[in-house]
HTML snippet that shows the backbone in 3Dmol.js (N, CA, C, O; Angstrom):
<script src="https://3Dmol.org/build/3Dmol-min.js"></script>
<div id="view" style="width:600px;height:400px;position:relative"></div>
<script>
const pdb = `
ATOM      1  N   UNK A   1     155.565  15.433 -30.414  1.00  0.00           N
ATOM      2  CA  UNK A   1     154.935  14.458 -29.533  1.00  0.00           C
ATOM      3  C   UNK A   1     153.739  13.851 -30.248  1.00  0.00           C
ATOM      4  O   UNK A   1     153.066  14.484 -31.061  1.00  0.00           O
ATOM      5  N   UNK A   2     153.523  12.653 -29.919  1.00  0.00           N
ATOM      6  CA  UNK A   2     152.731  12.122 -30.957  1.00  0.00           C
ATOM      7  C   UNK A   2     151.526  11.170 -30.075  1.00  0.00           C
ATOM      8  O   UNK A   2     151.888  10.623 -29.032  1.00  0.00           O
ATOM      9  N   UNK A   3     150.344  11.041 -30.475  1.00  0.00           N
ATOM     10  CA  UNK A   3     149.408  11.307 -28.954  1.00  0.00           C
ATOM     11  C   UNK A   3     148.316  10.161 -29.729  1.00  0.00           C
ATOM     12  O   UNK A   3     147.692  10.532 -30.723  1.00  0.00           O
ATOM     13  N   UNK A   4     148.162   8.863 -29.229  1.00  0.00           N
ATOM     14  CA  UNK A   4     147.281   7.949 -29.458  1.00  0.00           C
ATOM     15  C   UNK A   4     145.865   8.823 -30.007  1.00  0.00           C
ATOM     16  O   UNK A   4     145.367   9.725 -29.334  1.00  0.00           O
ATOM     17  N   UNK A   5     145.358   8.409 -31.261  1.00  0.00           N
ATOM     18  CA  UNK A   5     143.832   9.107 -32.274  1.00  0.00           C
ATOM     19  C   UNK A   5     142.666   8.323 -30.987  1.00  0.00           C
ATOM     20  O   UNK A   5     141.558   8.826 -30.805  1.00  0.00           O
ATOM     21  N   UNK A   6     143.154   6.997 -30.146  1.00  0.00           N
ATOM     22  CA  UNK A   6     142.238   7.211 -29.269  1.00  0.00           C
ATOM     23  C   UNK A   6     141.561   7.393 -28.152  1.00  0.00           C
ATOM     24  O   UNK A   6     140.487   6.944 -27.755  1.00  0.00           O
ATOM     25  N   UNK A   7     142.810   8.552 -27.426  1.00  0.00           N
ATOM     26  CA  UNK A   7     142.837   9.223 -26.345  1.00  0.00           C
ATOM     27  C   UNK A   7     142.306  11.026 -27.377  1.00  0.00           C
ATOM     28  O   UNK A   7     142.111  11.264 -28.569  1.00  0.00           O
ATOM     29  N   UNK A   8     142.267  11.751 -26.308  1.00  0.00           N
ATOM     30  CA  UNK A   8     142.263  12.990 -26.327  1.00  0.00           C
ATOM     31  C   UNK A   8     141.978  13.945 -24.985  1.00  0.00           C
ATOM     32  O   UNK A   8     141.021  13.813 -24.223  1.00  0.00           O
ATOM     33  N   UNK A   9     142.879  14.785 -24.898  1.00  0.00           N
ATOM     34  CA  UNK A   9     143.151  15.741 -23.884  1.00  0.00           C
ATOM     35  C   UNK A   9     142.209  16.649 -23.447  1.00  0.00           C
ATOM     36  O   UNK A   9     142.487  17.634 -24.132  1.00  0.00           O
ATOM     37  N   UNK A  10     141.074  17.020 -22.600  1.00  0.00           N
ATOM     38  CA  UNK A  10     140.183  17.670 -22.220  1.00  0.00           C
ATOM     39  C   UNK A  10     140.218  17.989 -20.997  1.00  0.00           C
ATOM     40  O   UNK A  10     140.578  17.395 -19.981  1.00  0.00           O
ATOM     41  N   UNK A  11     139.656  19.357 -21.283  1.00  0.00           N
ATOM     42  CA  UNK A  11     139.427  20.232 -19.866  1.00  0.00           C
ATOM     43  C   UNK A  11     138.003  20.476 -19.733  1.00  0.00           C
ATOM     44  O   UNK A  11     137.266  19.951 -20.568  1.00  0.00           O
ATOM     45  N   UNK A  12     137.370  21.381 -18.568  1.00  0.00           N
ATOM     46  CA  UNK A  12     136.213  21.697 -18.763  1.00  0.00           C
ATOM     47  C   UNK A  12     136.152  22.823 -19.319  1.00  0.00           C
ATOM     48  O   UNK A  12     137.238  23.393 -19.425  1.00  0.00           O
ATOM     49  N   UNK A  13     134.857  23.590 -19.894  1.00  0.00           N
ATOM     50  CA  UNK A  13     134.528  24.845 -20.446  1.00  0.00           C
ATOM     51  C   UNK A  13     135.032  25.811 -19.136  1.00  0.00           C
ATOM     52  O   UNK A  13     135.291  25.354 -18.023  1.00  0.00           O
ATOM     53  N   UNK A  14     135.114  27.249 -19.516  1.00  0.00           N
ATOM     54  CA  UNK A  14     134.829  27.988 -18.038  1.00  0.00           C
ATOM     55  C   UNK A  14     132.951  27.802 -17.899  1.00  0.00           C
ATOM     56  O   UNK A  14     131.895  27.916 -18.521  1.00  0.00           O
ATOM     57  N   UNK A  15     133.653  27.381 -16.371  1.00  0.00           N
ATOM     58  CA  UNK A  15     132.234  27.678 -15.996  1.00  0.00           C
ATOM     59  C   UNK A  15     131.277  26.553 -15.830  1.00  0.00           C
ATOM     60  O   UNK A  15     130.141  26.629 -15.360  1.00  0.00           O
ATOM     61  N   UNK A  16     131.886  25.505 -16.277  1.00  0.00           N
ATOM     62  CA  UNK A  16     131.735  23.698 -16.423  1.00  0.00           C
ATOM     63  C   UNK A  16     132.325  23.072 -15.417  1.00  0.00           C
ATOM     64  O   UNK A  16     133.425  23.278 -14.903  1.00  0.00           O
ATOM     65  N   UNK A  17     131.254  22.048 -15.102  1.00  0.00           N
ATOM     66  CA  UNK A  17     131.863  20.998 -13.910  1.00  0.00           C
ATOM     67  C   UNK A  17     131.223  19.635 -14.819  1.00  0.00           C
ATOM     68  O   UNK A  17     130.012  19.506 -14.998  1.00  0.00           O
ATOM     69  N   UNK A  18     132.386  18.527 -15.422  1.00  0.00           N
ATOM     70  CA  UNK A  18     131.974  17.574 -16.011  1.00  0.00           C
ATOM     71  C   UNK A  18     132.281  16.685 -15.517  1.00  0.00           C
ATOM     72  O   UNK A  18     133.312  16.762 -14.850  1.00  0.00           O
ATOM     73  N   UNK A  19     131.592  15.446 -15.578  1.00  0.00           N
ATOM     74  CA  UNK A  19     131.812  14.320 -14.849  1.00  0.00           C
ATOM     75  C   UNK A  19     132.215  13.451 -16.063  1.00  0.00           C
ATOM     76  O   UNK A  19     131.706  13.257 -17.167  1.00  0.00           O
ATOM     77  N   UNK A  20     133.728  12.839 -15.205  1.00  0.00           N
ATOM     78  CA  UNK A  20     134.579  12.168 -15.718  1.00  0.00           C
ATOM     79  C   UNK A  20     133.717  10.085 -15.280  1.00  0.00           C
ATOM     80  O   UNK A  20     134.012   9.421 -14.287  1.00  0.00           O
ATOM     81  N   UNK A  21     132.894   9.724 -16.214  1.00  0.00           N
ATOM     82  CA  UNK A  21     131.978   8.585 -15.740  1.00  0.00           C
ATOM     83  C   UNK A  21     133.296   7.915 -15.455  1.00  0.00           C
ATOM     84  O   UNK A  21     133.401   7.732 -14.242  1.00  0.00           O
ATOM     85  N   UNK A  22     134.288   7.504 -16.096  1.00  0.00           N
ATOM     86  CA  UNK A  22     135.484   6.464 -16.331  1.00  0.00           C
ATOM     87  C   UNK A  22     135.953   6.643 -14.885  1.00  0.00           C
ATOM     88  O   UNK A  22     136.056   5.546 -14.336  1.00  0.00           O
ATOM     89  N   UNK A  23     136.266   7.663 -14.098  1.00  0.00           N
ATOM     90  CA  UNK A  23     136.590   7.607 -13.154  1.00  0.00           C
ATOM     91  C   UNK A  23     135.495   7.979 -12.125  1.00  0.00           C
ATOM     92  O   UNK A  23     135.833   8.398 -11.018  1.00  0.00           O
ATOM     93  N   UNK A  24     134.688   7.890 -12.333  1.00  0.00           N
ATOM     94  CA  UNK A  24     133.779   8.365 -11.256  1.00  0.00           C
ATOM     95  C   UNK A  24     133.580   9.634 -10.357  1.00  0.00           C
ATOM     96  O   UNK A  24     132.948   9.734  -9.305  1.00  0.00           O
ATOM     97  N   UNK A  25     134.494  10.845 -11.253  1.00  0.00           N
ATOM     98  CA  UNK A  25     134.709  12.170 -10.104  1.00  0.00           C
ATOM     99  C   UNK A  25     134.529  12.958 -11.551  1.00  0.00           C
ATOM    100  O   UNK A  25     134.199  12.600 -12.682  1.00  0.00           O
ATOM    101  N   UNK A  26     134.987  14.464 -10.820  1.00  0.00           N
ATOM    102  CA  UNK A  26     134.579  15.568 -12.051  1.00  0.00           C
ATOM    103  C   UNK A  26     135.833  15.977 -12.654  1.00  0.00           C
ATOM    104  O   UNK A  26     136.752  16.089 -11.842  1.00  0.00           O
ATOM    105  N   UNK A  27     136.146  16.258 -14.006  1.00  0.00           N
ATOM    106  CA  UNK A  27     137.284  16.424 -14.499  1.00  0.00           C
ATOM    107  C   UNK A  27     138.088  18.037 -14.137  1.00  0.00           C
ATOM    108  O   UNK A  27     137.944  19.243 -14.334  1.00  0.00           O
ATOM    109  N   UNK A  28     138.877  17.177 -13.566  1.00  0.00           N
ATOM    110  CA  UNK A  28     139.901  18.817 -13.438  1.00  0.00           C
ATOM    111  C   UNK A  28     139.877  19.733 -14.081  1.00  0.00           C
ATOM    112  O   UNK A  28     139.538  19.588 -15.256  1.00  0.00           O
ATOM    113  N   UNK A  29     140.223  21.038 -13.590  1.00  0.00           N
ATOM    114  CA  UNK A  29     140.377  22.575 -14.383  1.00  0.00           C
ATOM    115  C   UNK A  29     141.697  22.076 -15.210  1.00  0.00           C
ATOM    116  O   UNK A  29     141.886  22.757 -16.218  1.00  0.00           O
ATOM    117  N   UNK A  30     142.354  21.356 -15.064  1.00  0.00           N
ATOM    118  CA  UNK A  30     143.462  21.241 -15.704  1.00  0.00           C
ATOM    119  C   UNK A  30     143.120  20.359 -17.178  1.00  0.00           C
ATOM    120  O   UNK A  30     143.832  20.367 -18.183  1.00  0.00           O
ATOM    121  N   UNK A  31     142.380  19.929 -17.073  1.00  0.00           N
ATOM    122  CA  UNK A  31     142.440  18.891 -17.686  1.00  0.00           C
ATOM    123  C   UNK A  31     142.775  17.389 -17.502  1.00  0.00           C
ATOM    124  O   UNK A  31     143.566  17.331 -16.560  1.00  0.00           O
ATOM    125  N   UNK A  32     142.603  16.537 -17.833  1.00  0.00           N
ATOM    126  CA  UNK A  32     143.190  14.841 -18.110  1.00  0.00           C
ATOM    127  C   UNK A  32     143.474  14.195 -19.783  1.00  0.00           C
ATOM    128  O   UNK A  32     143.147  14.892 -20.744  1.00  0.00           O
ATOM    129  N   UNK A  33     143.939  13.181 -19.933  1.00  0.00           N
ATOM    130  CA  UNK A  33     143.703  12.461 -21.297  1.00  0.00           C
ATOM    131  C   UNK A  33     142.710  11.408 -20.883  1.00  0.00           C
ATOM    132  O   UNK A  33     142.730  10.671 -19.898  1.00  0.00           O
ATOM    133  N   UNK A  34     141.554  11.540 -22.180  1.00  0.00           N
ATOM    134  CA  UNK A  34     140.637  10.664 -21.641  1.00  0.00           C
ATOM    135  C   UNK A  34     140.393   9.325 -22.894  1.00  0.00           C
ATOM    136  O   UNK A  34     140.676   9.772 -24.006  1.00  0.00           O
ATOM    137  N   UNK A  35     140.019   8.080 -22.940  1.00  0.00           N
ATOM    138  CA  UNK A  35     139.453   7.716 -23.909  1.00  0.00           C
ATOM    139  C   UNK A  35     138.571   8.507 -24.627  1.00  0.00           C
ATOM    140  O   UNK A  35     137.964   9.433 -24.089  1.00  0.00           O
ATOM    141  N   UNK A  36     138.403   8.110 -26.241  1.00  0.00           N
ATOM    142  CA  UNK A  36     138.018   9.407 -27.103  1.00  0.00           C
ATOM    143  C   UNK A  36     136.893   7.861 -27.283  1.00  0.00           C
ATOM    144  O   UNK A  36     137.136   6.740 -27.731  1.00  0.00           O
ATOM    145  N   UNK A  37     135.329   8.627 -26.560  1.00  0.00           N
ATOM    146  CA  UNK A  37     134.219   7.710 -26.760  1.00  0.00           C
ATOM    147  C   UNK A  37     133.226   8.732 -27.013  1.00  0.00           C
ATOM    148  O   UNK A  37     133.463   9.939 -27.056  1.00  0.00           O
ATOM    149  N   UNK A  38     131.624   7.945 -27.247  1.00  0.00           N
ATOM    150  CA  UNK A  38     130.886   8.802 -27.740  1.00  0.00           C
ATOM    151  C   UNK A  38     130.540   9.986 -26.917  1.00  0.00           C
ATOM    152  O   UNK A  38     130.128  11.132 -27.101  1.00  0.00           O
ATOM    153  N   UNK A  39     131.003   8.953 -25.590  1.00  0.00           N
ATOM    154  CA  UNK A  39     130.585  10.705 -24.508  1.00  0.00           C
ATOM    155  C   UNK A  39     131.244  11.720 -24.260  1.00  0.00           C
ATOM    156  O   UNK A  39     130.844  12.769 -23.755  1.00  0.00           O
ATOM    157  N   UNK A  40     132.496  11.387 -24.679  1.00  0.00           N
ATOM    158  CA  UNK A  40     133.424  12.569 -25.080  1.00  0.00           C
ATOM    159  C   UNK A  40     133.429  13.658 -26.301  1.00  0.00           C
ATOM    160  O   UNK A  40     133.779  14.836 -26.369  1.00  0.00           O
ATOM    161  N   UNK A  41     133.001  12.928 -27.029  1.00  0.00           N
ATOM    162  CA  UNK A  41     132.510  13.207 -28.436  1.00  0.00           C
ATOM    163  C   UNK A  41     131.227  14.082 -28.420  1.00  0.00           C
ATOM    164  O   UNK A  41     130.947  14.918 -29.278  1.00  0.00           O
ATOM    165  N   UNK A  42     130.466  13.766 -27.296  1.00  0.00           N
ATOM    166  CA  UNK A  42     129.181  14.632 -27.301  1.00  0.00           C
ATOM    167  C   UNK A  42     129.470  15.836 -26.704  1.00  0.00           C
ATOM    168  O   UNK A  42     129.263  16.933 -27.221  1.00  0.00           O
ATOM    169  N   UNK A  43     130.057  15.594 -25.366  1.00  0.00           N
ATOM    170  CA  UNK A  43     130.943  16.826 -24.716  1.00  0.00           C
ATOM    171  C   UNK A  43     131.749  17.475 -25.789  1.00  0.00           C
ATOM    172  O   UNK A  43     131.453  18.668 -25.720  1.00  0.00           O
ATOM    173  N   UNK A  44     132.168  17.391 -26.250  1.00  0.00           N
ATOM    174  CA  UNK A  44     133.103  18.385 -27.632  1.00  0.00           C
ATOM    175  C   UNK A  44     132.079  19.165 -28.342  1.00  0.00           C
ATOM    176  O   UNK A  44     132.224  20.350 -28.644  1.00  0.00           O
ATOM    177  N   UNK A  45     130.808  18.296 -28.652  1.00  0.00           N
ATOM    178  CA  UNK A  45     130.061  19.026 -29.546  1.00  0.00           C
ATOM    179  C   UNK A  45     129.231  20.016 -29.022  1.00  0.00           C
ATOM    180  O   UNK A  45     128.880  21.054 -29.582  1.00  0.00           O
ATOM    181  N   UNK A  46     128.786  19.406 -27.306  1.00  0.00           N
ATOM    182  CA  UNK A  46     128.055  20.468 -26.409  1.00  0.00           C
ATOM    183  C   UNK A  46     128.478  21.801 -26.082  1.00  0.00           C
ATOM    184  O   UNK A  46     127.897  22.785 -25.624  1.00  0.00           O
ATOM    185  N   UNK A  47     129.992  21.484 -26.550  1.00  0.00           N
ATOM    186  CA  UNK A  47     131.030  22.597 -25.917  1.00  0.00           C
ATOM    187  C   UNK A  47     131.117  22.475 -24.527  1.00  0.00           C
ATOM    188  O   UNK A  47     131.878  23.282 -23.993  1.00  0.00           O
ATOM    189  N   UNK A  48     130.736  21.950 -24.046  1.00  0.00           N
ATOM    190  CA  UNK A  48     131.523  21.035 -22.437  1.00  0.00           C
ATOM    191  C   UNK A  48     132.663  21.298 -21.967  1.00  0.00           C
ATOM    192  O   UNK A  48     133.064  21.898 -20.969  1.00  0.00           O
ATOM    193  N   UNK A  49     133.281  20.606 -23.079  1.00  0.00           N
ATOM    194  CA  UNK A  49     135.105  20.646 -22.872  1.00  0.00           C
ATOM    195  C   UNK A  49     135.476  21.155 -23.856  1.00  0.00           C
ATOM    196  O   UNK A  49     134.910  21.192 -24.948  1.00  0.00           O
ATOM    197  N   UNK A  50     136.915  21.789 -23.400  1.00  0.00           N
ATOM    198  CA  UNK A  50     137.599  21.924 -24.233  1.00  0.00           C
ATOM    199  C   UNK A  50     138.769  21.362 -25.052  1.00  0.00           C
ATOM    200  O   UNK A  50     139.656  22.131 -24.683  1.00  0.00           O
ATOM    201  N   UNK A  51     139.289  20.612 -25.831  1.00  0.00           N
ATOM    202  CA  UNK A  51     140.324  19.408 -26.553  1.00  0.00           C
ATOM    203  C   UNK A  51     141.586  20.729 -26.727  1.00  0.00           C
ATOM    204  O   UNK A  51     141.603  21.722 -27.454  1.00  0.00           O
ATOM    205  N   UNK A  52     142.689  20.146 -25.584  1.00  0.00           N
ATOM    206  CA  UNK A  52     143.945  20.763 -26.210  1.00  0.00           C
ATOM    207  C   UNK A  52     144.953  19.530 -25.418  1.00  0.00           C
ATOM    208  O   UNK A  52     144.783  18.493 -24.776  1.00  0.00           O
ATOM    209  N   UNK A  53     146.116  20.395 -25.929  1.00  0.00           N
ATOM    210  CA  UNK A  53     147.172  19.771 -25.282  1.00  0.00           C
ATOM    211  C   UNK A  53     147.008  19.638 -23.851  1.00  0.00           C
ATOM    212  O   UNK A  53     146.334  20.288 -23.053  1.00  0.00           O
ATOM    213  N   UNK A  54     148.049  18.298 -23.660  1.00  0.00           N
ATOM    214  CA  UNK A  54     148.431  18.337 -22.285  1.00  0.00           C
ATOM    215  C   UNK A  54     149.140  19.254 -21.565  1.00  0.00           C
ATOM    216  O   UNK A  54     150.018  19.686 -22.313  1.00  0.00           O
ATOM    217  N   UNK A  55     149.209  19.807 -20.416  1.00  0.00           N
ATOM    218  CA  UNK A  55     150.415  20.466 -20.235  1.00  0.00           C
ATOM    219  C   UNK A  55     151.855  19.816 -20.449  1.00  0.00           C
ATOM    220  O   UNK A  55     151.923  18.750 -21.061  1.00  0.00           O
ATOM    221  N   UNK A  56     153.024  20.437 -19.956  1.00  0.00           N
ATOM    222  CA  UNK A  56     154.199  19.939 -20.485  1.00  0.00           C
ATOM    223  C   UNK A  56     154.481  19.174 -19.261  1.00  0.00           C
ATOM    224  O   UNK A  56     153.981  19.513 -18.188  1.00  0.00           O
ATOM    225  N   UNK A  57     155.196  18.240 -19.364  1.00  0.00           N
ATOM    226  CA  UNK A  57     155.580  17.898 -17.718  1.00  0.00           C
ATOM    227  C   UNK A  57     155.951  18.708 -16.668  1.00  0.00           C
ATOM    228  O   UNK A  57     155.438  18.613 -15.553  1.00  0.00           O
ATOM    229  N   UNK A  58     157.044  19.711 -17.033  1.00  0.00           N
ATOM    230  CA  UNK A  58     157.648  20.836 -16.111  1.00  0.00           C
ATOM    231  C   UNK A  58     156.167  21.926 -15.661  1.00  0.00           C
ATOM    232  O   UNK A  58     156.142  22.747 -14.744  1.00  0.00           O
ATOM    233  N   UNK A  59     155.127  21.621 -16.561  1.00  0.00           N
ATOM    234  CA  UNK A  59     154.028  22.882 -15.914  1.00  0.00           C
ATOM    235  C   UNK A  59     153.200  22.179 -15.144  1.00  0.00           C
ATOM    236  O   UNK A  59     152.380  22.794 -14.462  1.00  0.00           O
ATOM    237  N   UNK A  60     153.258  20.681 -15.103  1.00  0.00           N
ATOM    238  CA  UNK A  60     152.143  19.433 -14.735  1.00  0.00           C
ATOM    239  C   UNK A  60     153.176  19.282 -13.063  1.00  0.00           C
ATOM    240  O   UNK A  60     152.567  18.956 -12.043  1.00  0.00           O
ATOM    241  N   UNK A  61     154.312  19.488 -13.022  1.00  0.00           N
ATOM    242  CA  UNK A  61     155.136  19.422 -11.713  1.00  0.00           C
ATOM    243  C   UNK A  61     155.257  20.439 -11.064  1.00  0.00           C
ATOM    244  O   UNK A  61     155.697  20.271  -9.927  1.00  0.00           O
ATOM    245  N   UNK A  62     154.864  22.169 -11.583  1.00  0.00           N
ATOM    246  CA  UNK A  62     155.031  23.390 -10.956  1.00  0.00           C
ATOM    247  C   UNK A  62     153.736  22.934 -10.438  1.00  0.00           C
ATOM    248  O   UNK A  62     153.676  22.854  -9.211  1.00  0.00           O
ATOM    249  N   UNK A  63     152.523  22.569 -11.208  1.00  0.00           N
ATOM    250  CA  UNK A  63     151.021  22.741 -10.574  1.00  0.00           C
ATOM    251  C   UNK A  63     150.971  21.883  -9.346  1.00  0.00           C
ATOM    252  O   UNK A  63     150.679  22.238  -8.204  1.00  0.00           O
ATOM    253  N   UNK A  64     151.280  20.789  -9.743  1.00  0.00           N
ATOM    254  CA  UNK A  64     151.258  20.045  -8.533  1.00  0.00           C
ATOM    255  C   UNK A  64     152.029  20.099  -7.036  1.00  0.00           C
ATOM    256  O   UNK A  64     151.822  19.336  -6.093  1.00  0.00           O
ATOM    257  N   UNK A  65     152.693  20.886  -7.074  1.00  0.00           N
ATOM    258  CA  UNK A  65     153.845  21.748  -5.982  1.00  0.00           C
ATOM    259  C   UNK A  65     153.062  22.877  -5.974  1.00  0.00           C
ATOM    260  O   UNK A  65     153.747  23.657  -6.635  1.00  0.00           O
ATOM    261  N   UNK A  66     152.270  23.345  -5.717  1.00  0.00           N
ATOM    262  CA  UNK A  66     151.922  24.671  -6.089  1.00  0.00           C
ATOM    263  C   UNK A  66     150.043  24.238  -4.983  1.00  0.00           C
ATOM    264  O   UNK A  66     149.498  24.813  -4.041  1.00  0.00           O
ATOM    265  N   UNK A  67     149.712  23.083  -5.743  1.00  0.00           N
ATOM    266  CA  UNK A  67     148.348  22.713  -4.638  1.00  0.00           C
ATOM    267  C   UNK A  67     148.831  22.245  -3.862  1.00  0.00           C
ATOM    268  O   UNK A  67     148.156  22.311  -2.835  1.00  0.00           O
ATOM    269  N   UNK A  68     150.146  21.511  -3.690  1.00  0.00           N
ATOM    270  CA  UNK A  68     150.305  21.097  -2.263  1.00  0.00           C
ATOM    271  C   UNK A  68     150.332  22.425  -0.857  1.00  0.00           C
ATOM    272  O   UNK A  68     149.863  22.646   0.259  1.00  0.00           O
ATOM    273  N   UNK A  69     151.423  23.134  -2.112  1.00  0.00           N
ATOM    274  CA  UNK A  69     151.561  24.093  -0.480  1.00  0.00           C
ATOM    275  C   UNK A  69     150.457  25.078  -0.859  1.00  0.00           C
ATOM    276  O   UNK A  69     150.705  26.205  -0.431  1.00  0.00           O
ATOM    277  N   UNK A  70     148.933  24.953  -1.760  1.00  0.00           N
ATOM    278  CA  UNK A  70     148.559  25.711  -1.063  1.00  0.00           C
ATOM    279  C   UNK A  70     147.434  25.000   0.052  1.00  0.00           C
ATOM    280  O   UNK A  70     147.096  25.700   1.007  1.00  0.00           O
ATOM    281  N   UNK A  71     146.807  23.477  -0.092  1.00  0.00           N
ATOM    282  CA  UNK A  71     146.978  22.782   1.091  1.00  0.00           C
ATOM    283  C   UNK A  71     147.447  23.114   2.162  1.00  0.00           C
ATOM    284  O   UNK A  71     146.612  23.232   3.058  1.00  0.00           O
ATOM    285  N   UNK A  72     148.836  23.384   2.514  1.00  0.00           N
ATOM    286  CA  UNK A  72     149.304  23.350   3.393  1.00  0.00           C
ATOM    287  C   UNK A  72     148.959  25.166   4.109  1.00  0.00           C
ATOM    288  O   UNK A  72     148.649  25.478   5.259  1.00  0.00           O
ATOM    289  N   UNK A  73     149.134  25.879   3.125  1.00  0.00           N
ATOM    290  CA  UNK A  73     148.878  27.019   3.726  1.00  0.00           C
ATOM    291  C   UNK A  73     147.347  27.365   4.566  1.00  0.00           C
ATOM    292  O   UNK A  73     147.127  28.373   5.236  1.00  0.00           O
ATOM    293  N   UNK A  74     146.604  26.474   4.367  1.00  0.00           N
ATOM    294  CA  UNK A  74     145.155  26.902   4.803  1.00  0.00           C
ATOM    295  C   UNK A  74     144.796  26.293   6.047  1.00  0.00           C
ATOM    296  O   UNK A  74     143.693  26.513   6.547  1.00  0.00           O
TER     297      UNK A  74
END
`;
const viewer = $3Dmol.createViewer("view");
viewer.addModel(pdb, "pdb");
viewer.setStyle({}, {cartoon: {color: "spectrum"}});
viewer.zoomTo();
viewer.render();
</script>
């Protein structure tokens, strides 16, 4: 899989709540792909986030079935 040099995949640290400015909310435990800018770049170096892969689709469709019903369970 071959992944645009100017995106990159980030999560938060444990224990981190980062604000995603581009979207205006805080970046998921899961992660997102974000534009690769200087404020991302600073977050990498702060140790903020962490840069990995995306999940796979099949683990990105268990998760998301998985918060729905637990939504629903509460």
């Amino acid at each position: 899989m071959t992944t645009d040099r100017k995106q990159v995949h980030v999560k938060p640290a444990p224990g981190r709540v980062v604000l995603d400015p581009e979207r205006g909310d805080d970046l998921p435990a899961a992660g997102r792909l974000v534009a690769r800018s200087t404020y991302w770049v600073r977050r990498i170096q702060d140790n903020d986030v962490i840069v990995g892969e995306p999940p796979a689709p099949a683990d990105t469709a268990k998760a998301a079935k998985a918060a729905v019903a637990d939504k629903g369970a509460k």
